[in-house]
Each structure stands twice: as structure tokens, then as C-alpha cells.
C-alpha angles and dihedrals in degrees: 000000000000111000110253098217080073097055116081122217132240133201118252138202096205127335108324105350117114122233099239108244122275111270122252149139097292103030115106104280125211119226140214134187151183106271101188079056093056091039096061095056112125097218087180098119089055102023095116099049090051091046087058099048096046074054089064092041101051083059088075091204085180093055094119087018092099103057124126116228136192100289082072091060105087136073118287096200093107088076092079145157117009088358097056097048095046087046086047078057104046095050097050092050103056081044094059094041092058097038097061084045089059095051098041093055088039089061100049094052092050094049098031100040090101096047105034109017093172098055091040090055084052100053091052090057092056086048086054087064108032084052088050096051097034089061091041097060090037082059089056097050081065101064083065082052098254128098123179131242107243096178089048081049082054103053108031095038111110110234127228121223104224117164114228097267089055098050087046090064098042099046099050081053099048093050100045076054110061088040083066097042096054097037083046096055090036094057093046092052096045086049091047111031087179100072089045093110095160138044100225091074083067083073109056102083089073087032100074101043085074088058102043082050094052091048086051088049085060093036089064090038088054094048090053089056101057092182092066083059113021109059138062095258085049097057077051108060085040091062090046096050092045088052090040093054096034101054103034083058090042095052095041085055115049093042083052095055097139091065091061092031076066098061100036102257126117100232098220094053092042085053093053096045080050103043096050089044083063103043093054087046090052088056096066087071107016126079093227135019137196129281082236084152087063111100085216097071089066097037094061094045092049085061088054086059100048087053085052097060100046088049087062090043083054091045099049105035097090092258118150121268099246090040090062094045087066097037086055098046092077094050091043095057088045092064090048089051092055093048103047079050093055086049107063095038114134099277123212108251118222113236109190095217100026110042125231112338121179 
């Protein structure tokens, strides 16, 4: 038997069912839109190029991908301790994450199917998918023994307002993300068999070509809306929503070293080699890009970091509730500071026939 004093424990909402984790900045969000809005999209200058790609989709090539096979069937409780804990975390984020994608694009198939079959027919196959990979990684938390609640998910979330073209955005870089995330850690394990400690790593190779397909599905969508890439508030949104997904992922990961520690991977260099992956994926679509080359960059997340520790350290000293108030502020507007920074750093600017120049 595992000594208990190793296992940590988790709050439940019931027997084995894990209490979400409690919402915050950082923490997987679920979106909402306006659907007449997204209904109303003339996808006619790209129409072709997404019917092919909902083709390639509809082929389902990860249909007996997701099945668990005998290597799932042993104890766990070996993974135990700090491991444990950070891998608990890991998988009920990703969870999360494609939960709410799945509700999102289902959604969106169910209220825009009369006006915009096409893109209707696109977002259920996401769903598809999200739904797919969101069981799959429900399935492992229960071999720790937990599971979460999606229905619950589905009623006590709190919902975020985006309008399509936000969503748009968000959506083709979380999923070229997460593209990068899963081929990066793939590679390493298959590279490293020893650090493999747990079977679902075996699927990612497959994994993430659904993602790569479904950011493909929103590049298309982007390029038949010229407004979201031509103009200067579009070179604008583009930068926010690079900085937003960078550094959300930047500043989860590397607080959560042990995780990747785990695995063999140190967390900050697996995130660079992610995060300009990414950047030179997104310009392939978007007018401008990141200075993710700039030391800078790194420098100014790390400090976010740094505020964030000392902010847990605030929260969870014993301090009054209105002392600490005062003693975080400061924290809080330098991270403010570091991002707007990072901001308004020089971006890389997308030439079609050149590349990235500076």
C-alpha cells in the first residue's frame, strides 16, 4: 500500500469527483458569442478552401485512435506526492480546456445550422473532437481516482462574452497551440522512453493533428474575413491575442515546473521552443507576429512570475484580508507594467513574399 501521507488530497464534490479548480486569470475560460453575428459571415472569398478542409475532417482519421489498451490497466499509485498533484492538474486542465471547446463549437453548430450551414457543419466536427479528447482525458483522471463533472462544468462555469472575431483569433491560436504543445512533448518522449510515466503521452502524435486540422479550419475562416487581417485594428488585436496566449501559457507552465520536471523537460525552454513554433505558424495568417527572439520577451514574463510567487506567498501568509489588498497592488501593477511593455514591443511585421522583417 502507498503511504497516504504521499498522496495529496483533492476537493470533491462528491466521491470521487474533483471540485474544478477554482477560476482565475489563468485557469481554462469558457466562451460565449453572438451567433446572429457569426451567422451572418459571407465566407465566399475563402468558401472552397474551408469545404475542403471540413472534407478532411469528415474522414475522421482519429476515429479508433482514443482507445485505452492494456497498458492502462494497472495501479497508478505509484505516481505519487508532488507528481501526482502537478499530473491531477495537468489532466484536468486540458480537460477543461477541451471541454469548454467543445461546447463553444457545439453551440455554434446547433444556433447557426439555418443561416450558415457550412460553417455549422465545421464547428460539429470540432465538437466531434473536443468531445473525443475531452472524455479521453476525463477517463485518465480516473485512474487517480477523480473524474470531473462535465455537466456540472457545464452548468456552474462562468461564461465569457467574445464576439466572433474574437473567438476567431483565440481559437486558431489555441489550437496551433496546442499542435505545438502535444508534437513538442511527443517528440521528447519518443526520443526518451524513460520519462514516458504514463501511457497517455503514446497518443499524442495523432493528438495533435487534430489540432493542427481544426487551426487550419479558423485559418481559412480568418482569410475569408479580410477586416480581422488587413487593417490597423487588426494588427492590433493580433498582437493582444499573441501576448494573451503566449504568456498565459508561459506563466501556467513555468509555475507548474514539476509537471514538466516529470517528464524530463525544463518547462521554460519547452515553452520557447513552443511559443516561437507558434509565432512563426501564426504568420503564416496574421499581418504581424511577436519579437519572441528578443531576450526581452522572457525577461519581462519571468518578472511576472516572480510577482506571482510572492502574491501566493501574500495570499497564503495569514495576513488580513485588507492588509494584503495593499501588500498585492504593487505586484499586480507590475504585471501590468511587463505586459503593456510587452505590448508595445517593436512587432515583426508579415510580408507575403519575403517572410518576417523587422
Amino acid at each position: 500500500m502507498v503511504d497516504s501521507l504521499k498522496k495529496p488530497s483533492f476537493e470533491e464534490i462528491r466521491p470521487g469527483v474533483k471540485k474544478p479548480a477554482k477560476e482565475t486569470l489563468l485557469t481554462p475560460r469558457f466562451y460565449t458569442t453572438d451567433f446572429e453575428e457569426m451567422a451572418k459571415m459571407d465566407l465566399s472569398p475563402n468558401e472552397e478552401e474551408l469545404k475542403a478542409i471540413i472534407e478532411e475532417m469528415k474522414v475522421d482519421y482519429n476515429r479508433h485512435h482514443f482507445v485505452r489498451d492494456e497498458e492502462f490497466a494497472q495501479s497508478w499509485d505509484h505516481i505519487d506526492g508532488d507528481t501526482r498533484k502537478v499530473f491531477v492538474e495537468f489532466l484536468e486542465r486540458s480537460c477543461t480546456a477541451e471541454f469548454s471547446g467543445f461546447l463553444l463549437y457545439k453551440e455554434l453548430a446547433r444556433k447557426i445550422k439555418d443561416k450558415s450551414p457550412l460553417l455549422a457543419e465545421g464547428f460539429n466536427l470540432l465538437s466531434r473532437d473536443e468531445a473525443r479528447h475531452a472524455g479521453f482525458l476525463n477517463k485518465a483522471l480516473s485512474d487517480f481516482h477523480l473524474a470531473l463533472d462535465l455537466g456540472f462544468l457545464t452548468q456552474n462555469h462562468k461564461y465569457t462574452f467574445f464576439k466572433p472575431k474574437f473567438i476567431f483569433y483565440a481559437t486558431y491560436l489555441s489550437e496551433k497551440i496546442g499542435y505545438w504543445r502535444y508534437i513538442t512533448i511527443y517528440r521528447h518522449l519518443e526520443a526518451h522512453p524513460e520519462d514516458r510515466i504514463y501511457p497517455i503521452f503514446r497518443f499524442f502524435e495523432n493528438w495533435c493533428q487534430d489540432e493542427n486540422r481544426h487551426g487550419d479550419f479558423f485559418d481559412a475562416v480568418l482569410r475569408s474575413q479580410p477586416s480581422l487581417l488587413n487593417d490597423w485594428k487588426a494588427k492590433l488585436w493580433c498582437r493582444f491575442f499573441l501576448l494573451s496566449v503566449f504568456a498565459t501559457m508561459y506563466l501556467n507552465d513555468v509555475q507548474r515546473a514539476g509537471f514538466y520536471r516529470a517528464i524530463g523537460l525544463d518547462a521554460r525552454e519547452y515553452d520557447i521552443e513552443v511559443i516561437k513554433k507558434t509565432n512563426e505558424t501564426a504568420g503564416k495568417v496574421f499581418p504581424i507576429v511577436l519579437d519572441v527572439e528578443n531576450p526581452e520577451f522572457y525577461q519581462r514574463l519571468d518578472v511576472c512570475i516572480q510577482n506571482n510567487t510572492q502574491l501566493s506567498k501574500i495570499a497564503n501568509s495569514g495576513t488580513p484580508k485588507a492588509l494584503q489588498i495593499f501588500q498585492k497592488l504593487p505586484l499586480y501593477l507590475n504585471n501590468a507594467w511587463q505586459l503593456i511593455r510587452l505590448y508595445f514591443m517593436k512587432p515583426i511585421t508579415v510580408e507575403a513574399q519575403h517572410g518576417m522583417v523587422r
